[in-house]
C-alpha positions, 0 to 999 in steps of 0.5 A: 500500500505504501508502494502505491502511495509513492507511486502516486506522489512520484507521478503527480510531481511528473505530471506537475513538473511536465506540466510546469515546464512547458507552461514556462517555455510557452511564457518564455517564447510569447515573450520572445514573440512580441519583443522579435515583433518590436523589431528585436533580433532573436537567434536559436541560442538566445531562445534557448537561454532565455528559456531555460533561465525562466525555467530556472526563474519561475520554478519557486514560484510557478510551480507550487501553483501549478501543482495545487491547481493541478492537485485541484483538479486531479481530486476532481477528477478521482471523486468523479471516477468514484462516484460515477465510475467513469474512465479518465483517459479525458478527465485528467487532460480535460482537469489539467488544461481547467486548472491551468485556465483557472490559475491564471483567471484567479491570478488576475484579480488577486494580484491585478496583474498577470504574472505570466506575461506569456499569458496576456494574449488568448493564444498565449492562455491557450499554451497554458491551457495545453500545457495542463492537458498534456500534464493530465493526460502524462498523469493519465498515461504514468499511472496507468503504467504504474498501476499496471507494474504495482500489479504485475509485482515489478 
């Protein structure tokens, strides 16, 4: 049992880092987008720094909300399976791409500012919303896989 419960927290992490990651590189090249639109020369080499240094900048401060938006949503979705005893192939990318939706709604009236300045434009929210479904179908997809080895006795 206590297999399973590490199992568990070591595939939300993945989930909830994945998810993370992705959000911070969409943020960094929306970023990247509006300043080439200024007329700023950006090479290869520059969009990679820049956004493995918002990776590294964002990761105390992004991450813990994502993984409690996702952690949200990922309850959510457990109490839904139990009730009503649904598959959750869509449920965790469906719960994933809501909590990154919902993080940044909550964020705008809280702080009067959205922190994310890759998520000021509808197409930008929408990589942050992919983000979280590709974190909750990787959720989907781990445990499937986890459970799957917890029971073969791997």
């Amino acid at each position: 049992m206590k297999h399973k419960k590490l199992l568990l927290v070591r595939d939300f992490f993945l989930a909830a880092l994945a998810t993370f990651i992705l959000a911070s590189i969409s943020h960094s090249q929306f970023v990247l987008y509006e300043l080439s639109k200024l007329g700023v020369v950006i090479d290869f080499a520059v969009r990679t720094r820049a956004s493995f240094e918002d990776v590294l900048g964002l990761l105390p401060a992004f991450l813990p909300v994502i993984a409690v938006g996702l952690l949200c949503g990922f309850s959510l979705v457990f109490l839904i399976k139990k009730f009503f005893k649904m598959d959750s192939v869509f449920l965790y990318p469906l719960a994933g791409g809501a909590s990154l939706l919902a993080i940044h709604w909550l964020m705008y009236p809280i702080l009067e500012i959205t922190l994310v300045a890759g998520a000021r434009s509808i197409t930008g929210i929408l990589m942050q919303v992919l983000a979280g479904v590709v974190g909750g179908w990787l959720f989907y997809f781990i445990r499937k896989n986890s459970l799957v080895e917890s029971l073969a006795g791997r």
